[in-house]
C-alpha positions as CSV (number, residue, x, y, z in Angstrom):
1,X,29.3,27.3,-13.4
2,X,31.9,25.9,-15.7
3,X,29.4,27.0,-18.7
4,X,30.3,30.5,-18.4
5,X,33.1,31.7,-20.8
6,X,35.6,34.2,-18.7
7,X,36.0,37.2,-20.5
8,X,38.6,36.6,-22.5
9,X,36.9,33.0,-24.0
10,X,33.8,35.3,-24.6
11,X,36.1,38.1,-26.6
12,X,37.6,35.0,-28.6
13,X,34.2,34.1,-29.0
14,X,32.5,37.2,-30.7
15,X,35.3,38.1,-32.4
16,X,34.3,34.4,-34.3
17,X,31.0,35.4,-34.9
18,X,31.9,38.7,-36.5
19,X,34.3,37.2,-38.8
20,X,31.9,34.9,-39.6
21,X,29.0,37.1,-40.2
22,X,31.2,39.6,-42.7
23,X,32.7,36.5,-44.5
24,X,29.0,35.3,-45.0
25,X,27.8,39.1,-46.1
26,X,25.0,38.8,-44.0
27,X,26.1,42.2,-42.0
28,X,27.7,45.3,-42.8
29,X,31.1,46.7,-42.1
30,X,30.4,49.2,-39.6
31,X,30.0,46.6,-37.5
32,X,32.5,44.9,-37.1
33,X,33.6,48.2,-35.5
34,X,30.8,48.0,-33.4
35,X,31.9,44.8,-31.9
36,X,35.1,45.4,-31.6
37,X,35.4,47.7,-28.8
38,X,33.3,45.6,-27.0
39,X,35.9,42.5,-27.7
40,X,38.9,44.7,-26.8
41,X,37.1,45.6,-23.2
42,X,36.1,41.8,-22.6
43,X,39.8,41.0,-23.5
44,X,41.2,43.3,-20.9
45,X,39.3,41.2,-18.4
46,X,41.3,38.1,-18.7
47,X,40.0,35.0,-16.8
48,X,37.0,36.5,-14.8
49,X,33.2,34.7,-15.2
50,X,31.7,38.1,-14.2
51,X,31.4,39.9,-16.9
52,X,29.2,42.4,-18.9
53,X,28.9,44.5,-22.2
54,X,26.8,46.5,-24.5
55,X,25.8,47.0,-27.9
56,X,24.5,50.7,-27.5
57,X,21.3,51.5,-29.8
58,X,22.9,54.2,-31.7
59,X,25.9,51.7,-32.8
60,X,24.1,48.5,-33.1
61,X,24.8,45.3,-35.4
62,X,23.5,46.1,-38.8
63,X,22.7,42.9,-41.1
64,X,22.6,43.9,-45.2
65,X,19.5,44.7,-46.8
66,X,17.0,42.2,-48.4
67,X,14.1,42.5,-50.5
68,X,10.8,41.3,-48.4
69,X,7.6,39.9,-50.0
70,X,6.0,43.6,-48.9
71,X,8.9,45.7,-48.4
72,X,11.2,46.5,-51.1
73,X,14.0,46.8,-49.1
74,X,14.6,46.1,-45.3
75,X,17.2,45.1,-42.9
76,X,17.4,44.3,-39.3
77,X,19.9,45.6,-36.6
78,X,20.2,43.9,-33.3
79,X,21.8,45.8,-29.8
80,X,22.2,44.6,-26.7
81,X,23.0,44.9,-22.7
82,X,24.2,42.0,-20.8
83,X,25.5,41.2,-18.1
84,X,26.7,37.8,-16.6
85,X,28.2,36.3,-13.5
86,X,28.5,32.5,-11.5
87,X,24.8,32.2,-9.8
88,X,25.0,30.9,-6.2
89,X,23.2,27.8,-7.1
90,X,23.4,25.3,-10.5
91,X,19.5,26.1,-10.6
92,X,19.9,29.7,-11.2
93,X,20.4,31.4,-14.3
94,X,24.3,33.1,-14.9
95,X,22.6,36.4,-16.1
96,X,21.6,39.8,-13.6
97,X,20.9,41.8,-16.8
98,X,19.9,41.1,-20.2
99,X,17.8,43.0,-22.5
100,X,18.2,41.8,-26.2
101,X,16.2,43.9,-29.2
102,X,15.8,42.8,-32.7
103,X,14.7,45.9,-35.0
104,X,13.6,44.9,-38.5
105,X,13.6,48.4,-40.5
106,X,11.7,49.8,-44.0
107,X,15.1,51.0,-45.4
108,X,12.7,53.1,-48.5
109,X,11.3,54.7,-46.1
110,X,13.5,54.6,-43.5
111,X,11.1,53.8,-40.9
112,X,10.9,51.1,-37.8
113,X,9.1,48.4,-39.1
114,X,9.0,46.0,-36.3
115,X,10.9,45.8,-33.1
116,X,10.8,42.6,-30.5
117,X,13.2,42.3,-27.3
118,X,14.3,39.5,-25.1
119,X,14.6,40.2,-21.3
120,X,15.2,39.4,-17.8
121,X,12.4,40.4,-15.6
122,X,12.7,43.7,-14.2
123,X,13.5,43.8,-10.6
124,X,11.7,45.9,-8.2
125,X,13.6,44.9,-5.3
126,X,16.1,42.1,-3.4
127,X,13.5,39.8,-3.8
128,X,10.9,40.8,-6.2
129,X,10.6,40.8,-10.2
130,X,8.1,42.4,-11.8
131,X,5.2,39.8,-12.9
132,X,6.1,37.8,-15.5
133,X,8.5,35.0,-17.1
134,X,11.7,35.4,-16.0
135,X,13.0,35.8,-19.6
136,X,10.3,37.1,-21.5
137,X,9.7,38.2,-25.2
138,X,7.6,41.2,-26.4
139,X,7.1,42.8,-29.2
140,X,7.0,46.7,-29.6
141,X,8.1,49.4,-26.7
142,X,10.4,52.5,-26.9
143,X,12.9,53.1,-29.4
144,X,15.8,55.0,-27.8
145,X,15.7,58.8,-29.1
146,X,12.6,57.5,-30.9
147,X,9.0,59.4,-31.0
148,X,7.8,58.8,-27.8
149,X,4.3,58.8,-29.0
150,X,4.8,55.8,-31.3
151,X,4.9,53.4,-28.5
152,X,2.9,50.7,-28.5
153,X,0.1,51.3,-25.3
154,X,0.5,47.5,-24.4
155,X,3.6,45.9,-23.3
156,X,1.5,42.5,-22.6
157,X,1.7,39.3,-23.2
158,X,4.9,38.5,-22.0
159,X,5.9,35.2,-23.8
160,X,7.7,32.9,-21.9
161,X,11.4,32.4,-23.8
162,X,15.0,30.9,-23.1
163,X,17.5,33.5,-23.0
164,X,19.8,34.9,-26.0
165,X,22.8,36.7,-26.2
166,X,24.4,38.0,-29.0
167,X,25.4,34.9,-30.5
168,X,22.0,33.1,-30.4
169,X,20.0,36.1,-31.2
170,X,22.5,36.2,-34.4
171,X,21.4,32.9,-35.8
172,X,18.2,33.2,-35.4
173,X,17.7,36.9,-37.5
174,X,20.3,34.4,-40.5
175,X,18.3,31.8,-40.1
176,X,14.8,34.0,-40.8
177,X,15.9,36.3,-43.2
178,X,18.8,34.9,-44.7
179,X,18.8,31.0,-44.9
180,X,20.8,30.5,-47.8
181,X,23.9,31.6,-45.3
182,X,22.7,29.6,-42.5
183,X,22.3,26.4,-44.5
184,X,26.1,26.9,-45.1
185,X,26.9,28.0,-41.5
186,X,25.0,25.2,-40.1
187,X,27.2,22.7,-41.5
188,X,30.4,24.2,-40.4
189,X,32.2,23.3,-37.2
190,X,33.5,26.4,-35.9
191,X,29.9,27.7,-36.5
192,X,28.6,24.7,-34.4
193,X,31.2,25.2,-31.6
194,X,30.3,29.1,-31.6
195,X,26.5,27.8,-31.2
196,X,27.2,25.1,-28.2
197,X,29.1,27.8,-26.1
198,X,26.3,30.0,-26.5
199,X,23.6,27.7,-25.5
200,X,25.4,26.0,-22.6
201,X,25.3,29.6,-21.0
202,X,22.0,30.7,-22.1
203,X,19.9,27.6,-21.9
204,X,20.6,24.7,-19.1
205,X,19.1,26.3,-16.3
206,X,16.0,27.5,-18.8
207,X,15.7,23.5,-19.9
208,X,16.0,22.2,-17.0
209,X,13.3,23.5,-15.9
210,X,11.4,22.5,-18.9
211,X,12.2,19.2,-17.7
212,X,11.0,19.4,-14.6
213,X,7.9,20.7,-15.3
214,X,7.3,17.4,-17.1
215,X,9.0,14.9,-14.2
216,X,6.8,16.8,-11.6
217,X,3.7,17.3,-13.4
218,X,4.1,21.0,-12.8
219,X,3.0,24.0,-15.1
220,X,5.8,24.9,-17.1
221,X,4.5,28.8,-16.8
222,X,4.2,28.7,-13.6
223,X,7.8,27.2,-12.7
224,X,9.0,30.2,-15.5
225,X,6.9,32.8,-13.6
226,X,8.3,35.3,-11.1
C-alpha cells in the first residue's frame, strides 16, 4: 500500500511531468491548462490514498505536431479516467477504474488516424469482470462525439498489458514519436524519480504475477485472465 502517492504527492507529481513535457516542447500549451485543474482538485485532497481524476476527451493532452514517414503532419493526444485506492490485499491491484486512450491524429486532414486504449476489465457485477485480461489493450472503439458508424466492428483481441496512468502512458507516446526528448529525459533524475513513482503504483502487483507464472509453472494468460 505504501506505493500509492496520497493526493497531494500525486498533484506534486503531475505538475512535474507538465513542466517537464512544455520545457521539452513535446506538448502544447493548452495543456498545461488541461492538467491543471486536475492538480488543483488532487491538491485539495491532502494526504488521502483514494483518489481519482480525469482528463476529459474534449480537453485532453495534446503533444506538438511531427512529420510521419506517411503523414505530413500528425500529433497525438492522450485523456484519461482513473481512479485509485489501498486494495484489501498486497496481491491486488490499487486501481477500481482506469481507462487510458492514446489518439494519434492526420492533422492535414484532420482526421483520427489511429486510436488504442489501456483498461481495467469491465465489471458486470461484485464478483465478475467481463472476459478478458484484467488490464487489457485494444486498438480502435468509439471516439466520444465521434461518428458512430466509424467504429471498428471488433473490439477483440484483448492484449494482455501492465497498467498506465498518465505518467507512463506519457513516456511511452516521447519515447515513439519523439526520441530525441526522451534520450534527454531519460538521463535526468527528476525524470527518473517521476518514472519509479509511476511504476511502483502501476506495475508490482502486474509483475508479480509475471513471476509467478514462472515459479509455479502456470500460464501467464491465464493468471492475467478474469
Amino acid at each position: 500500500m505504501n506505493r500509492i502517492p496520497t493526493a497531494k504527492e500525486m498533484s506534486s507529481h503531475l505538475s512535474q511531468l507538465a513542466a517537464s513535457l512544455y520545457k521539452e516542447d513535446v506538448i502544447e500549451s493548452e495543456s498545461l491548462a488541461h492538467i491543471e485543474p486536475v492538480c488543483v482538485n488532487l491538491r485539495k485532497l491532502g494526504g488521502v490514498k483514494s483518489w481519482q481524476y480525469t482528463i476529459d476527451p474534449s480537453t485532453p493532452i495534446y503533444f506538438v505536431p511531427i512529420q510521419g514517414k506517411k503523414l505530413k503532419q500528425m500529433a497525438p493526444r492522450v485523456y484519461l479516467d482513473v481512479a485509485v485506492k489501498p486494495p484489501k490485499t498486497d496481491n491486488e491491484p490499487p486501481f477500481s477504474r482506469l481507462v487510458t486512450v492514446i489518439e494519434v491524429w492526420d492533422l492535414a486532414k484532420k482526421e483520427l488516424h489511429s486510436r488504442w486504449h489501456i483498461d481495467l476489465a469491465n465489471r458486470l457485477d461484485e464478483c465478475t469482470y467481463q472476459a478478458g485480461p484484467l488490464f487489457h489493450l485494444q486498438g480502435g472503439g468509439h471516439q466520444p462525439q465521434g461518428d458512430r458508424s466509424k467504429d471498428l466492428k471488433v473490439s477483440l483481441p484483448r492484449f494482455p498489458t501492465p497498467p498506465m496512468e498518465l505518467i507512463l502512458t506519457c513516456e511511452l507516446i516521447i519515447a515513439n514519436f519523439y526520441p530525441a526528448q526522451w534520450e534527454r529525459l531519460k538521463k535526468e533524475r527528476g525524470w527518473l524519480e517521476l518514472i519509479q513513482i509511476a511504476q511502483r503504483l502501476c506495475y508490482a502487483v502486474y509483475f508479480q504475477r509475471v513471476q509467478n507464472s514462472l515459479d509455479a509453472q502456470h500460464s501467464l494468460l491465464s493468471l492475467l485472465w478474469v
